[in-house]
Every structure is written in C-alpha cells, then in structure tokens.
TORGUDREN-970768 format. One record per atom (N, C-alpha, C, O): y, z, x negated. Coordinates in steps of 0.1 Angstrom, whole numbers, plus 5000, padded with zeros to 4 digits. Atoms other than C-alpha are relative to their C-alpha. Example, Ala and Ser with C-alpha at 12.3 -4.5 7.8 and 13.67 -1.06 7.14 Angstrom:
2
498850004991495550784877501250004991501250074981498950005009498950714863501150085008502250095003
END
This chain:
604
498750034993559542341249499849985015498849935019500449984988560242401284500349815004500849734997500950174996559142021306501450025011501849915013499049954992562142171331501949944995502549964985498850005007565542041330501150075005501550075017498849914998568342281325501049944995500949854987498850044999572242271328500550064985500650184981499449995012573842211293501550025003502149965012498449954996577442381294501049914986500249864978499450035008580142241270499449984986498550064980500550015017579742071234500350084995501250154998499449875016580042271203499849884992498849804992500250105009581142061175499550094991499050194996500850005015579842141140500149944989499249864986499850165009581541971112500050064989500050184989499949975013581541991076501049884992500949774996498850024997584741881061500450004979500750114974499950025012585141771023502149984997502749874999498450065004589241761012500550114990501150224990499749955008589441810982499849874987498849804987500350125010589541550952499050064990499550124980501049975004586341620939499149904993498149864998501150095004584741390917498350014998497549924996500949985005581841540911498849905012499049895024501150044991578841360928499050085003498450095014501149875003576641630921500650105021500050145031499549904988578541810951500149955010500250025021500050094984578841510976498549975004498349945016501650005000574841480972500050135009499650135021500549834991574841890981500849995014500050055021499250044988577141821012499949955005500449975017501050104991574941541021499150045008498950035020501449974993571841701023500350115006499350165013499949884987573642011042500449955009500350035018500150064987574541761067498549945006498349935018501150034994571141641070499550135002499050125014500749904995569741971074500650045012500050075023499150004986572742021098499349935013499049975024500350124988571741731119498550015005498249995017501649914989567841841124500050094999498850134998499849884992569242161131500149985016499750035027499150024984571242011158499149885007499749835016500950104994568441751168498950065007498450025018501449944992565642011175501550115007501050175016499249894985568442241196500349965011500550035021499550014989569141971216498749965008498749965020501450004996565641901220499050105010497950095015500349854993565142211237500449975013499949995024499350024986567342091261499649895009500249825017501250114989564441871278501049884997501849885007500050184997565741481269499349935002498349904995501050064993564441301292498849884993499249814984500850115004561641071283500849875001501649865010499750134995562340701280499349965007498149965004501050124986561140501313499549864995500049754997500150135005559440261298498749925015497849835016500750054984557940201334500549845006501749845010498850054996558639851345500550045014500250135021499049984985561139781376499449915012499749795011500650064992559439651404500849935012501650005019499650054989560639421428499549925011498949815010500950034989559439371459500749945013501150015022499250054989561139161483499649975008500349945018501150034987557939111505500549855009500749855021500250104996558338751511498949934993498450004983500950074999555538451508500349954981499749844980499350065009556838371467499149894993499449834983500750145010553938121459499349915005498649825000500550094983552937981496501349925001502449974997499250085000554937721501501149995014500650095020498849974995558037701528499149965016497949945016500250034991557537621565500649915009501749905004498950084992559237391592500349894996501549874995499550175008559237001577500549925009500349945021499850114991560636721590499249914988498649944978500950125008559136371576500950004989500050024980499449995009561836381549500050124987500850144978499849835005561036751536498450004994497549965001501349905006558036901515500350104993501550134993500149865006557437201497498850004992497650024995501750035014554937141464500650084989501850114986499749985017554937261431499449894992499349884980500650105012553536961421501349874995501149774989498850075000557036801421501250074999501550155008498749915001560636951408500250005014499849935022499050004988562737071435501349924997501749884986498750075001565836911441500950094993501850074985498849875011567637231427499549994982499650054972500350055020566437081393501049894996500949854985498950124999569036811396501150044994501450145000498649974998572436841382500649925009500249815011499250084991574836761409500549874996500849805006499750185001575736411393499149945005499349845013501350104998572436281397499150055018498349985025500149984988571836461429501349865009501049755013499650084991574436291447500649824998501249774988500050195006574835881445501749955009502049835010498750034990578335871469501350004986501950094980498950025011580735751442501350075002501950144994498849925000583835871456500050155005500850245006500249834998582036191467500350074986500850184984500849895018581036281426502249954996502850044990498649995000585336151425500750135003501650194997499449884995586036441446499950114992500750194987500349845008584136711430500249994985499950084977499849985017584736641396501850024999502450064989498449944999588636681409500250145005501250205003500049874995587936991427499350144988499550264987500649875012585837171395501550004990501950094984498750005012589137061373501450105008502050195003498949924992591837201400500050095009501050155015500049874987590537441423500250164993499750214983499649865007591837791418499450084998499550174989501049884999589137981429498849944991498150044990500650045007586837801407500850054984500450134977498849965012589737841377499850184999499450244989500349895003589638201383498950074996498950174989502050015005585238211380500449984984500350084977499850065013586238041348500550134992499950174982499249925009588538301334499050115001498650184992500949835002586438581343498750014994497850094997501050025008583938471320500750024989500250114982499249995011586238461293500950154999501450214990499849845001587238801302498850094996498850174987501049925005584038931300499349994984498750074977500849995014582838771268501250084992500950114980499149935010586238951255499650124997499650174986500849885000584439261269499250034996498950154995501250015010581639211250500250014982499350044975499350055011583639141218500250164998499450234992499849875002585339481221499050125000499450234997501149945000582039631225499350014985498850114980500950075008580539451199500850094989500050184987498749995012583339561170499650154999499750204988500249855003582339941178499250034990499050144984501150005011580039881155500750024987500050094979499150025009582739841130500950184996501150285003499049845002584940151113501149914998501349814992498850064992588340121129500850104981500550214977499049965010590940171094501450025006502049945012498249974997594540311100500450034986499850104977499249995010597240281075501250085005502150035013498549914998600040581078500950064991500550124981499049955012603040661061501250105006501650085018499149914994605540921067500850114990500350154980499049925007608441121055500650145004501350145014499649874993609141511057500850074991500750084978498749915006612441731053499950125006500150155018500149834994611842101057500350094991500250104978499749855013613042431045499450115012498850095022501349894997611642821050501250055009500750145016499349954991614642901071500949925001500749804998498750064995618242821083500650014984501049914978498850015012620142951050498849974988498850054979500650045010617642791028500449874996500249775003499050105007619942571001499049944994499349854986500750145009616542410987498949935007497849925002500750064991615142211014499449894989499949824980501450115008611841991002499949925006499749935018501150094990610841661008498849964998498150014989501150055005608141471008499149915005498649935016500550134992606141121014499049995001498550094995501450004996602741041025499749865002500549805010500750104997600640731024498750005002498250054991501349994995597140721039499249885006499749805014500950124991594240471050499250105002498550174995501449894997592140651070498949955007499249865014500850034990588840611088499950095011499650215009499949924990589140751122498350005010498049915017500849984988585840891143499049874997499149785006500550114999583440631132498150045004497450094995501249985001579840671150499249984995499449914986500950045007576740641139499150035008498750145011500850074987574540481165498350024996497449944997501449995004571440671153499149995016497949955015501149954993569840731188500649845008500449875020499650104991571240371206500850005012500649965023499149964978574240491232500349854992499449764994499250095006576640211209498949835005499349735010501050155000573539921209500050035016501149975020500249994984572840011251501249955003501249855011499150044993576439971256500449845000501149785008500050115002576339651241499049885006499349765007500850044988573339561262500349995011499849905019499450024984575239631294501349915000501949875010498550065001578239451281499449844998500349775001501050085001575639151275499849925013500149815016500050034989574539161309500749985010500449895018498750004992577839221327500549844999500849785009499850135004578738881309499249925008499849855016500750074998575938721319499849995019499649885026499650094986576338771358501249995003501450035015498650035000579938701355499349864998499649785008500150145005578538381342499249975016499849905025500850024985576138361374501050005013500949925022498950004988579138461398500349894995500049815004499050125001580938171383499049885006499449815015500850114992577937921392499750035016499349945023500550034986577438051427501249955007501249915019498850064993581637951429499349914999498349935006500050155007580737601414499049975010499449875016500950024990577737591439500749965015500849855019499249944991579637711467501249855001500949765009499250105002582737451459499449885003499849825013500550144997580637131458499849995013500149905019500550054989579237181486500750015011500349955021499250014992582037261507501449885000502349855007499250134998583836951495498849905003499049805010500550134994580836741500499850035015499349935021500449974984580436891537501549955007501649895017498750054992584336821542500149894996501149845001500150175005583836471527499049965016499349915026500950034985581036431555500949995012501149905019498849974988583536571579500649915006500649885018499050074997586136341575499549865001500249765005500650155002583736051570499649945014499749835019500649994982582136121607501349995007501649885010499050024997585636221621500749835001501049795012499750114996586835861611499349965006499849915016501350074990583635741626500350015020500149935030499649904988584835951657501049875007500849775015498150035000588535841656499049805005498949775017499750084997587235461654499449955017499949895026500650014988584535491681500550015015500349955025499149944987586835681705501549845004501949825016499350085001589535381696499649855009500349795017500850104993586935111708499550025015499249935022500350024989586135241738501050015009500849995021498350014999590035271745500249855007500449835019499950124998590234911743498849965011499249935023500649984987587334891765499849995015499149935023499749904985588535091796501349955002501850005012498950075000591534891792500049875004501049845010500350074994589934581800499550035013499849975024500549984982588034751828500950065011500550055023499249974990591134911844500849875001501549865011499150124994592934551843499149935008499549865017500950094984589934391862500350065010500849995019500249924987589634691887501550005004501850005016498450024987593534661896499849874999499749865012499450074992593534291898499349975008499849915017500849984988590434311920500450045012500149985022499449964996592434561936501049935008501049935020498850084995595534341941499449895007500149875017500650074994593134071953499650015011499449925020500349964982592134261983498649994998498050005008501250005000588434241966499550175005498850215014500549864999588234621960501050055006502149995008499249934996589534891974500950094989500750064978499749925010591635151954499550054991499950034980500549935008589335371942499249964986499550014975499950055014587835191915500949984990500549984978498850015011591235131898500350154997500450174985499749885004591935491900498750074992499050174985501149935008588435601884500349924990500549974979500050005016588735351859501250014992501249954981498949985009592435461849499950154997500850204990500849875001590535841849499349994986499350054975500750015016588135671826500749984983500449994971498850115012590835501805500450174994499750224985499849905005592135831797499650134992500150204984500749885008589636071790499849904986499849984976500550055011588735781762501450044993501150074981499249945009592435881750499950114994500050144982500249835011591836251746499149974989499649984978501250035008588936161728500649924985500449954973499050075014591235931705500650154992500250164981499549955007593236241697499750124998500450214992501449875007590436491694499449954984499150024975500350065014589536261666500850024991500750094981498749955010592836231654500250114990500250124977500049885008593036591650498950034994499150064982500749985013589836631634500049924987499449964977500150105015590436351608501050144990500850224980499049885011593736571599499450094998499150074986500349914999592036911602498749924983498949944971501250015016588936761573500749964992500349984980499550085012591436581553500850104990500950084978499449955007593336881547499350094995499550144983501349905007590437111541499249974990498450054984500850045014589036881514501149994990500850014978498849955013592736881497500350124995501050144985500049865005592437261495498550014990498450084980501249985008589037231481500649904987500449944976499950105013590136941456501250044994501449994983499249975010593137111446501349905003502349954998499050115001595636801455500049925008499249945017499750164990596436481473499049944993498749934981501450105001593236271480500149864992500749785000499750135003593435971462499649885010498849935018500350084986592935681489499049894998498449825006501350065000590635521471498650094999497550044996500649914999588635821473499650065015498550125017501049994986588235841510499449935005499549805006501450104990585135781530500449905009501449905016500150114986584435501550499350085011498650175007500449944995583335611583498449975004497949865006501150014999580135711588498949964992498049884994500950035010578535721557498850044999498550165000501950005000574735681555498950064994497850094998500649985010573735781523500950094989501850024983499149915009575436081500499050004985499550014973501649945008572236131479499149854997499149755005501250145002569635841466498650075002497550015002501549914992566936131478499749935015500249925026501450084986564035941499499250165006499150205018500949854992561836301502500650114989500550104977499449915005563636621496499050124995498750185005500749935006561536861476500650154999501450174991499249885001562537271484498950044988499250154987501149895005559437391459499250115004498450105014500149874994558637731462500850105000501650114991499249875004560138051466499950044990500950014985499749995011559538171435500749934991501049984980498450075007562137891423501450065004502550025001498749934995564638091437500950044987502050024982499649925007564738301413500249964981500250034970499550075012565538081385501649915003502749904997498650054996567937871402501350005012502149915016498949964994569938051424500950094995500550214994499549925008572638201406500550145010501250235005499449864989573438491437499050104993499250214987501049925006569938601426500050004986499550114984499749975014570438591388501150095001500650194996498849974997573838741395499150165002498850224992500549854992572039081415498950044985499050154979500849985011569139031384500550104991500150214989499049975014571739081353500750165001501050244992499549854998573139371374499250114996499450204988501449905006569639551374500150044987500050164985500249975008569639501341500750054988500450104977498849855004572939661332500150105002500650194995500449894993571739921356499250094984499750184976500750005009568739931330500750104989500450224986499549975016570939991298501350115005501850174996499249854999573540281316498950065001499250175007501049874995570340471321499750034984499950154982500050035015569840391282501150104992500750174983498649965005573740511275500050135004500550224997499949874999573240811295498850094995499250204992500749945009569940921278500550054988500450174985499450015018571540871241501350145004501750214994499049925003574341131254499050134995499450204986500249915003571941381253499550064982499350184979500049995016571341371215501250024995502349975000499049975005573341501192501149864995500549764991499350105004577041281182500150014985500450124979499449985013577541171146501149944996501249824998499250104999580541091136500849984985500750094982499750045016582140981097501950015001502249905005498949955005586041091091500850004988501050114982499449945016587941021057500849925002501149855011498350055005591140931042500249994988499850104983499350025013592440831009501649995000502149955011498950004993595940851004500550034986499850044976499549995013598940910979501350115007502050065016498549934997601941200986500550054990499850074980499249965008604641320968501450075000502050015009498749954996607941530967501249894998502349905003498850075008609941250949498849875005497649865004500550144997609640850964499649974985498449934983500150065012609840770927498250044995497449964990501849915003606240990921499049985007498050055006500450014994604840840947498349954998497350005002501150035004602240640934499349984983498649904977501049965013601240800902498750085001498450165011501849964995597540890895500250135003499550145013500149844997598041270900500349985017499550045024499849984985599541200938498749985004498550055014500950004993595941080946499550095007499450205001500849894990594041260977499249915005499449795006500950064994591141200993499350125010499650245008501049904991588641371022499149925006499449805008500850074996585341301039499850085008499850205005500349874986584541461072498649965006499349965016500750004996581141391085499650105011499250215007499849884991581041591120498049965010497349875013501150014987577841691145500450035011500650155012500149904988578341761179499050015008498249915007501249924994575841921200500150015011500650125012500449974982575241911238499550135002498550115008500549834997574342311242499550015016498549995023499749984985575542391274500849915008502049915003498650084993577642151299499850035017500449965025499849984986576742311334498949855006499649795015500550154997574441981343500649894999500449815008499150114994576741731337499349894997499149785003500750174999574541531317498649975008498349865013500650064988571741551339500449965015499649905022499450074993573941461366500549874999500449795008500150165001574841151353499249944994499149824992501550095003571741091341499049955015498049885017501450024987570141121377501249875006500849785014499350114993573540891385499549874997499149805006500850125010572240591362498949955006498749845010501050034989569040631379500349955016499749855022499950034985570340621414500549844997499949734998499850165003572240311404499049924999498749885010501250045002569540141393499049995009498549885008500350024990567640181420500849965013500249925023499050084989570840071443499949834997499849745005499750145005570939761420498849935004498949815006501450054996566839711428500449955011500349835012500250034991567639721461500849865002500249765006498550105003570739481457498749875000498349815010500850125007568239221438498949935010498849825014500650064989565639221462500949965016500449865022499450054991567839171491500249845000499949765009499550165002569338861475498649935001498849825008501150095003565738711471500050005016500149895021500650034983565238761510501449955004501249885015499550094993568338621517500749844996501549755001500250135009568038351493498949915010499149805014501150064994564738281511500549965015500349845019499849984985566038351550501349875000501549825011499450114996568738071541499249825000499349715006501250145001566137811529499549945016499649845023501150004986563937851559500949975009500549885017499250104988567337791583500149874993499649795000499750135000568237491566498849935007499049885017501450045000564437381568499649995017499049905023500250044986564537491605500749865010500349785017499050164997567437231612499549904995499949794999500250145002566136991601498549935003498149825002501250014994562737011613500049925011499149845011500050114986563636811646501549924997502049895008499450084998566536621634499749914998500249865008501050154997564736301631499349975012499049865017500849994987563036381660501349945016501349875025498849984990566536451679500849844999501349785008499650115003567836151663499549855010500149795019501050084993565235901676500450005014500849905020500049954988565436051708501949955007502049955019498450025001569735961708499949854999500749805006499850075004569035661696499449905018499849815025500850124990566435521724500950065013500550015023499249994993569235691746501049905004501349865015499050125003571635441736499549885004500249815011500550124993569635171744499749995012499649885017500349964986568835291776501649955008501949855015498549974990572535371789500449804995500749735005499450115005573435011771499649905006500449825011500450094987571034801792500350045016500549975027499249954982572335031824501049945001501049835006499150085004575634951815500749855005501849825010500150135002574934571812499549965015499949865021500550044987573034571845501150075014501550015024498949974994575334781862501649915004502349895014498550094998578534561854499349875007499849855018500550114993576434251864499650045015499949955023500049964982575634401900501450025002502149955010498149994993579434521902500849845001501549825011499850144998580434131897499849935007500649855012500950134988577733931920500450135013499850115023499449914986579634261947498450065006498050055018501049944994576234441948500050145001499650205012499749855002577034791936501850014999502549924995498849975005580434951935500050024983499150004975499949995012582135031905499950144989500250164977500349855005581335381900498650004993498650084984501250025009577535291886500749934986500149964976499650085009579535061862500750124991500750124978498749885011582035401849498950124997499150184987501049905005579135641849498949954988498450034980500750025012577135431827501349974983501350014972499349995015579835351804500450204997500250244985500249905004580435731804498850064987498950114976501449935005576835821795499649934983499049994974500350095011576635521766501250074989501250084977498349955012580535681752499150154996498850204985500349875008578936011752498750004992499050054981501550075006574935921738500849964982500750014971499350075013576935731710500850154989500450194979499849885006579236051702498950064991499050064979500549905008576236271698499149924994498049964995500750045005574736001677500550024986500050044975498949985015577536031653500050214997499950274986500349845010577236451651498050014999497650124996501549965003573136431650500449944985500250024976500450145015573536131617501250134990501050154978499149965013576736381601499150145001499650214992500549844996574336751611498649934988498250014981500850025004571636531594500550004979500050064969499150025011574336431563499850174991499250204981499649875007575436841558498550064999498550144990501249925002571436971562499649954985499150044979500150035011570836781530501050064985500850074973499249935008573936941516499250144997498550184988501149885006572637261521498950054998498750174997501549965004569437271513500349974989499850054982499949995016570437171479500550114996500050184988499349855003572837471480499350115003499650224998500549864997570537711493499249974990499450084984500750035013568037581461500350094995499850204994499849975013569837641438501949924994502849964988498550095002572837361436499849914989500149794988499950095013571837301398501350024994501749954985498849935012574937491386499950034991500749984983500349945014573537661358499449874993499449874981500750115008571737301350501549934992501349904980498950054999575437171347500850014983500949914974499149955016577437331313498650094995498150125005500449935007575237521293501150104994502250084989498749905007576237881286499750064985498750084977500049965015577138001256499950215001500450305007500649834997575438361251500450084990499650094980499649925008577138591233498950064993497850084999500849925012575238771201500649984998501549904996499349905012576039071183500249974986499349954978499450055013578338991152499650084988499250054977500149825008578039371139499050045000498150025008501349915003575739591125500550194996501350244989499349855002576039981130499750084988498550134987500449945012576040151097498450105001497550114992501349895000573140411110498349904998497249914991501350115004570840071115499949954987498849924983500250055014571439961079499150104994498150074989500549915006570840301069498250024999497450034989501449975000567340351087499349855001498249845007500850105001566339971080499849935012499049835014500650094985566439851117501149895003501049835013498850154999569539561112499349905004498349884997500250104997568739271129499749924994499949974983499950145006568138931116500549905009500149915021499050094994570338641130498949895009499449825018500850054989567138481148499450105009499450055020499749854991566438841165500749975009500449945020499150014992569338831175500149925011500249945023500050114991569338501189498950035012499250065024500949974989565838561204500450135014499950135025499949864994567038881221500949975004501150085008499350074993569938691236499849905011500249915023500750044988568038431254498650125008498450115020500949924992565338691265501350085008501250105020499149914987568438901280500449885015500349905027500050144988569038551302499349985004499549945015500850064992566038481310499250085014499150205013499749944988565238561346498550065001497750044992501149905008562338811352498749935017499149865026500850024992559038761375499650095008498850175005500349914987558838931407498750065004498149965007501550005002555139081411499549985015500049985027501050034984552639011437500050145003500250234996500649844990551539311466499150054991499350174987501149975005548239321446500650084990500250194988499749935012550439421413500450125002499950234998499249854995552639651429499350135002499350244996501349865001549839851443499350064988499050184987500749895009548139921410501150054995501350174995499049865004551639991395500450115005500550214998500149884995552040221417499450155001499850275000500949905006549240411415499850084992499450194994500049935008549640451382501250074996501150154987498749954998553340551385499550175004498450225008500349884998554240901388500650025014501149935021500149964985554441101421501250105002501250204995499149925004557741261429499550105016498950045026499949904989557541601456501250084997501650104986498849974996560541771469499450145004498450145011500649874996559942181472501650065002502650014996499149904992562542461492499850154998499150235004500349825001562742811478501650035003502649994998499049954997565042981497500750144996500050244994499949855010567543271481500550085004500750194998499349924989569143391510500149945014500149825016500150054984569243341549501450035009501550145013498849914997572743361563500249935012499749825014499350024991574543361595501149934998502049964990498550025007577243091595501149995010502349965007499050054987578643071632500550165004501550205010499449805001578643491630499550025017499950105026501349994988575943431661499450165006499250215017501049855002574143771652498849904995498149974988500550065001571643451646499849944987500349834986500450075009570043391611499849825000498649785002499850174999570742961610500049964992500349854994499850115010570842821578499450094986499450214986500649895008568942901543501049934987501149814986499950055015570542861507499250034989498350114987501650005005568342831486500149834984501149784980499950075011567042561453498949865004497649885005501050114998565342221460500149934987501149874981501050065009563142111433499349875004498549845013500750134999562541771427498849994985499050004973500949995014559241741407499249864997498649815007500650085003557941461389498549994992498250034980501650005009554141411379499749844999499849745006500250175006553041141355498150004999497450095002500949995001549841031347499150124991498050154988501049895015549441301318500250115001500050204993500149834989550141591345501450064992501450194993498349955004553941651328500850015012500749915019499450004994556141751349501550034999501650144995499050055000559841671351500750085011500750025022499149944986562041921376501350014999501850014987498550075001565741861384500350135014500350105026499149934992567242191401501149995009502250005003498850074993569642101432499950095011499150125020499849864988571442381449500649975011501749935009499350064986572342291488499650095012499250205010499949954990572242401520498949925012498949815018500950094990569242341542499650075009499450195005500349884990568342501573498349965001497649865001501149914999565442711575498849945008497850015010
END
C-alpha cells in the first residue's frame, strides 16, 4: 500500500437490507456473515486509502521558563521553596482572616452575575456531554399513519390503509472510536468550562478584596484629609488674629487660608474616592453593602500570612485555572485529531423496524399484519477530493494552535508572578523609608511652629512643613494599601485556590456502544472512574534536556517544489510565477514516509 496520501472523492454507501418477515435464522446468520465479509471488504479499500497512523507521539510543551528554580525578587515577607505549600494551597476562607472581607465575598460568589453565568456554563456543558454520551444509545421512534389513495381520478375503489412502526433509526457502531473521541472532547470541553468558571471565582475575590482595600484606605484618606482641615483651621485663626494684632503682616493669613483649602480639595478627593470604591465593590457583591460589613479605615491585616510562600513555577500548572483552562483545550485538540482519524474508516450503521399495517383499522393488530426489517449499512470513504485529509491536517493545525495557546498561558502565568514579586520587592523598604519621613517632617513641623511663636522664623517654614508631614502621611497610606493589594495578587496570580474551594463533579460515561460489548472492550465502572480523574489531572511540562532527546527521535518534516508550469501573470512578456505541487514529507524513525500534496502558487 502506497505511504502517500491521496484525495478520497465522495462516499459510496453499501447496504444490505433485510424486509421481509423471515423467520428463518438460518438466513439472518447468512446475511450476517455477508455483512462481515462486506465490512473487510470495505476495511482493506479504505486501507488503501493511506489512514494515517495514530500519533502516539507525546505533545511537548515548552514554555522556556525556569519551572523548578525558584522565583526571584523577595522582599523579607516573600520566599519561594518547595519545602513549604504555596499560599495558592489555601482555600480562600483560610487565606484571608478579615471577617467582613470573607462577608463580602461569600455575597459576591452568591450574587454576582458574571460569576452566575461561569456557573451555568458548566451546567451547559455537562448537558453537552450527556448528549454525547447517549450516542451511544439506539435512538427508537414510534410512527403511525393513515393513507387514502386510488389508481386515478375515476377510480370508485379507493384503498386505505394504517401503519404502526417502532423503528431504530441509523444507529452506529463505534468500531474504530470516532463516537468514544467525541466523548473525550466533550469531557475535556467540560472540564475547561469548569477551569473558566474558577479563573471567574479567582478573578471575583480578588477584585472585591482589592475594592474592600480601596475603600478601607479611601476612608483612611477621607479621615486624614478631615484632620488636617481642622488643623489649618486653627492655624488660619492664629495667623489673622496675629494679623489683626499688627504682630504679622498679611501674608501669612493669606498662605495659611491657601493651606486651609488645598486641605479641602483633599477632603473631597477622598470623598469621591470613598464613593467611586463603594460602588465598585456593590457591583462586584451584587447589592447594597451591609454597614456592618464595611472596613474600618486603614486596615492592617486582610490575611493571618506572616511569610508569603509563591513555590515554584511548576505549581502553576496545577493551580492556576487559565493554565488548566488552555491544558483541557490541548486535550480536546488531542481527541478531534482522534474524531478526524476514525472518519477515515469505514461507517457502520444498524436500521430496523417492527411494525403492524393494515387495510381495515379493525385488522390492525392481528398476527398476519406483522412486519419487520433489518438494515445493517457500510459506507466507505473511496474518493472525497481530500476532504478528509484536509480536516485531518485541520485537527492537527489546531492542536498545535492549542500547544501554542497552553504554553503561552504558563509564560504569562509566570510573567505575572514575577510583577507581583517585583512590587513588592521594595515595599518594605519604601515603607520604612515614609515612615522615618514622617518623623522627620513632624519634628520640623514642631520646631518650625516653636521658632514662628518666640518671632524667629516667619510663617512660611511653619506651612511648608505642615505641607511636607500632610503629604509624607498621604503616601504612607498608598505605600500600607499597594502593600495590602500586592498580597492580593500574588495569591491570584498563584493560583487563588479556586479549584481547592467546591470540588468538581467529573462527568463519566453512563453508556456503552454496542460494537464495545460486541468486541469485549466495555468498560468497568472503576475504569471509567479512573479514566475520568486522569482526563483532569494536569500534565507535566518537560525539561530542555527532555525536549531535546524527544525531538531527536521525532520525525523530520521537509517541504519540496515541483513545478508544472511557469506562467506570465502581469502579461510582462516576463515568466513570474510557477504553479506547481508542494510536498510536505514526513520521516519517522522507521524511514516511512507520509506526503500531503498541496497545490499553490509560488514564485519561481
């Protein structure tokens, strides 16, 4: 048989077709075994027609990051071990210790819409799996019907006559695995539906605990900006009645009713961000905040985490559901390459009816109306023009789209770790550094107003330090809330501990396809099971070192140009372009070769 793959043109069916009430068994035996000879007729014709090998190569992924060196960029709060869970091992209850934070999010997983629709689309897909699953099953129809006909117009003895039937319609027989593949992809599809729904649930928490932060700082804002209000309020009634005293001159009352003011904007910069987080955490929670549910300002502690543990990269890929999500696709990818293989084998398919008719309703169901038929059909892939090697090379392409897909996510699973990790590398550092600011501007301040009293300094050293102490204080409150959300996300970039949260429930096949009973290969109900959690469980990325020998021993694809004509196409006088057949050829290790004919236009 030629190693070459040629274009199969249209099926030819091939059926053998029993309707006739036949008891004899003797003759449904002989009708059997001429469909078996039928069918390794039509097994070695299509055989001819090069079906491809199964790939049982695995799928390599190579995302070319560090996956078992540990992270970079610490602050004193941060490591990276394997000798210690990561924090993405946590369910979010026990991650975070802020009581009316775990209030919020346990209101925002019950009412948020976009979380609600995650939800449903799991329950759509396991339906999709259901309907998959049932193919397995022979679909019965019950029909009944009533006919009035004569042999012309002037014909005075018009016939009737009734019909009852249960029939089996088209029922396959899943000898070569399209029916099982499809139910592998319908498996997987489920399963990163389930994965999309954890990276909402991920996603959700952490943008209510970031707007819980928000609004927590914000009041922190609002009160700080409030106090130094009152403040600049005392110091503009000193500096006018200084003023009215004939001590000072104007200008100090006018700078500190300058100062007095900007401390207002400041009030209602706060203002508006209190509103702006309050309502962004009622979109995320779904509802009106309960009021014993909002933060106090400037909360300290979200988390009862002393040292935050990222692991390693290679945890990614357990508990990040984006990357399980891109995985499950692969390996739906996987199982259409499966579904498009199996087309190339011959279809089998099972056809009968039992039934009862009659000229007279009354005669309906006496034993003589009985009928019966059994249809047993082959069809045969001959010729189809390439269609199925065209969607067989599509399956592949996929598949290799979905590779790329998968490793992506791991690099940008990784590339978000590493920012959180860079933030927070000097916020302790920046912190410190704010803090011994504060104490600085706060003894200026203190010494400043004490020289403006004993009339040593004006009062502009006195408004420039309170400046410097109002603003120091500010960025002490966004370093402490930047320090708050970097702990958010680095749990979120983990992992979150969504999938730790509900346990999913994994669909396994209910059905068994008549052809597996036949040839002995029916499951067993722990099989099954097993072969459910192995479709979930997430796969191991290989080292450089692996890659390379896989590689090696992979096969080697070359691209060749036989040209079949040289034409003019601008009408130059100038031969420019060749038509011609590019040969894609595959060599395996056992010197077979695989060619895929592809007619195009390539210049010369």
């Amino acid at each position: 048989m030629s190693a070459q793959k040629t274009s199969i043109i249209n099926s030819s069916s091939v059926a053998i077709t029993a309707i006739d009430a036949q008891p004899a068994l003797s003759r449904l035996l002989k009708n059997s075994g001429r469909l078996l000879g039928l069918t390794a007729l039509a097994i070695s014709m299509a055989a001819c027609n090069t079906i491809p090998k199964a790939d049982m190569r695995p799928v390599l992924a190579e995302p070319n990051i560090p996956m078992q060196q540990s992270y970079g960029a610490f602050d004193k709060e941060t490591v990276s071990s394997a000798d210690q869970a990561s924090i993405a091992s946590q369910r979010w209850q026990n991650f975070y210790s802020d009581e009316r934070l775990k209030g919020l999010i346990a209101l925002g997983l019950e009412k948020n819409k976009d979380f609600e629709s995650a939800r449903l689309a799991i329950e759509k897909a396991r339906a999709q799996y259901q309907i998959t699953d049932i193919n397995d099953l022979p679909a019965i129809n019950g029909s009944a019907g009533y006919t009035r006909s004569a042999q012309n117009r002037i014909d005075q003895n018009a016939s009737s006559s009734y019909k009852v039937e249960l029939g089996l319609a088209n029922y396959e027989l899943d000898f070569w695995g399209k029916i099982s593949s499809l139910k592998d992809q319908a498996l997987q599809n489920f399963l990163a539906t389930t994965a999309a729904k954890d990276a909402t649930q991920i996603s959700l928490i952490s943008n209510i605990a970031q707007s819980y932060a928000n609004l927590s700082y914000s009041l922190a804002q609002l009160k700080l900006a409030e106090a130094t209000v009152e403040s600049r309020e005392r110091s503009l009634f000193i500096a006018d009645k200084r003023f009215e005293a004939g001590i000072d001159p104007k200008l100090p009352s006018l700078q500190s009713s300058a100062s007095l003011e900007n401390a207002k904007l400041a009030v209602l910069r706060a203002q508006t961000s209190v509103l702006q987080s309050r309502n962004a955490l009622q979109y995320l929670v779904g509802g009106a905040i309960p009021n014993e549910l909002i933060p106090t300002p400037a909360v300290s502690n979200i988390t009862s985490q002393q040292i935050f543990n990222a692991g390693l990269p290679s945890e990614l890929l357990r508990y990040r559901p984006d990357v399980l999500q891109a995985e499950y696709n692969l390996k739906a990818a996987g199982a259409n390459i499966e579904v498009a293989r199996a087309s190339y084998f011959p279809s089998i398919s099972l056809t009968s009816s039992v039934g009862v008719s009659s000229g007279s309703l009354n005669d309906l169901f006496k034993n003589g109306a009985v009928g019966w038929s059994f249809g047993p059909s082959v069809s045969v892939p001959i010729f189809d023009a390439g269609r199925l090697d065209a969607n067989y090379d599509v399956a592949q392409i996929e598949r290799k789209q979905t590779l790329a897909s998968y490793e992506s996510s791991i690099q940008t699973a990784f590339r978000e770790v590493s920012d959180v990790l860079a933030t927070r590398a000097t916020l302790g550092e920046q912190l410190e550094a704010q803090y011994r600011l504060q104490d600085n501007f706060e003894q200026t301040y203190q010494i400043a107003d004490a020289r403006f009293k004993a009339g040593l300094d004006n009062y502009l050293d006195v408004l420039d330090a309170q400046r410097s102490l109002f603003s120091t204080q500010q960025g002490i409150l966004d370093l402490e809330l930047q320090k708050i959300v970097s702990q958010i996300e680095l749990y979120q970039a983990l992992g979150g501990g969504a999938n730790l949260d509900v346990p999913s429930v994994i669909p396994v096949p209910q059905h068994t396809n008549l052809a597996q009973i036949v040839t002995g290969s029916a499951t067993s109900a722990k099989t099954k099971a097993t072969n459910a959690i192995k479709a979930a469980g997430s796969a191991r990325v290989t080292t450089p070192q692996e890659a390379v020998a896989i590689k090696q021993s992979q096969a080697v694809e070359t691209t060749t140009f036989k040209p079949t004509a040289i034409v003019d196409v601008n009408d130059d006088g100038k031969k420019d372009a060749a038509v011609g057949v590019v040969t894609e050829e595959t060599r395996f290790n056992n010197n077979s070769v695989e060619q895929v004919p592809v007619t195009q236009i390539v210049e010369p």
